[in-house]
N, C-alpha and C positions, 0 to 999 in steps of 0.2 A: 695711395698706397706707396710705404716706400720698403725699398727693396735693393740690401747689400750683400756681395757676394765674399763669405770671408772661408777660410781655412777649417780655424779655429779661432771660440769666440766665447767668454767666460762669463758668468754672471753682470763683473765690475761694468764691462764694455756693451752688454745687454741692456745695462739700467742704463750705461751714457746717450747710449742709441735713442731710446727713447723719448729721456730729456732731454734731446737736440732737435727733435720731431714732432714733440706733444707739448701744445702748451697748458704749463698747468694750471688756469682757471679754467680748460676746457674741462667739459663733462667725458670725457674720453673711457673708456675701459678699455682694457690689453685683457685678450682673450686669447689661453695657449692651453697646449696642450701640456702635460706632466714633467715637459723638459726640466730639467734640473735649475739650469741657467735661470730660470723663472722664479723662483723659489724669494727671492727676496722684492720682487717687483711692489708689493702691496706699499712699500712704504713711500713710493712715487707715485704709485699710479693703481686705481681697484682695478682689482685684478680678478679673472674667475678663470679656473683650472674645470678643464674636460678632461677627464679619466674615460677613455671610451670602453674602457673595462666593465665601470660600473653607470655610464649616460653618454649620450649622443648631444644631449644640449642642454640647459639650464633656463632655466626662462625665457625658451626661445632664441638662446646665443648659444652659438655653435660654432665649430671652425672648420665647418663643408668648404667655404669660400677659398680659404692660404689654400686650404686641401688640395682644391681643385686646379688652382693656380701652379703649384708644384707639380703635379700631374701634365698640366698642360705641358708644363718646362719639358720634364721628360719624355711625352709623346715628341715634341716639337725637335726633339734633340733626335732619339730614335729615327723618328719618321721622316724627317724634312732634311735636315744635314746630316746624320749618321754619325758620325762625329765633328768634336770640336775640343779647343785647346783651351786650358785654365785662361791664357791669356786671354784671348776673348770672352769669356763666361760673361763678362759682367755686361756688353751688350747684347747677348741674345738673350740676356735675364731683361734689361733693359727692354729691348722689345719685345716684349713680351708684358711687362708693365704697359709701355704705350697703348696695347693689343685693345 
């Protein structure tokens, strides 16, 4: 899993993320949810879009997993430290990867 903690973050820099991460003779899929940013992913990489509007999963792909992981972040923040500062984000995002 990899895992960057940005501001703001546009399609162009979505699809770089990617191909700096996926190599592409892997068989990989990027599975997201309706974000916009995603929108041109197919021509890097198959892509399959979950609208939880109209499914929960597609052939058995689903995005329960980021879901949950984002979740944790949030308890983890809430619960554990109560607060914390942008400066840091990126290692209690970090551990939390390692987790």
């Amino acid at each position: 899993m990899v895992v960057e903690v940005t501001q703001h973050i546009t399609a162009k820099e979505l699809k770089a993320m990617v191909q700096k991460y996926v190599d592409d003779d892997d068989d990989s899929v990027l599975i997201s949810d309706e974000y916009r940013g995603y929108s041109k992913m197919d021509t890097t990489i198959e892509h399959v879009k979950i609208d939880h509007q109209k499914l929960y999963s597609y052939r058995e792909i689903n995005i329960n997993s980021i879901e949950s992981f984002w979740a944790i972040i949030r308890r983890q923040i809430i619960g554990q430290h109560h607060q914390i500062s942008l400066k840091h984000l990126p290692k209690y995002v970090a551990e939390a990867v390692f987790k």
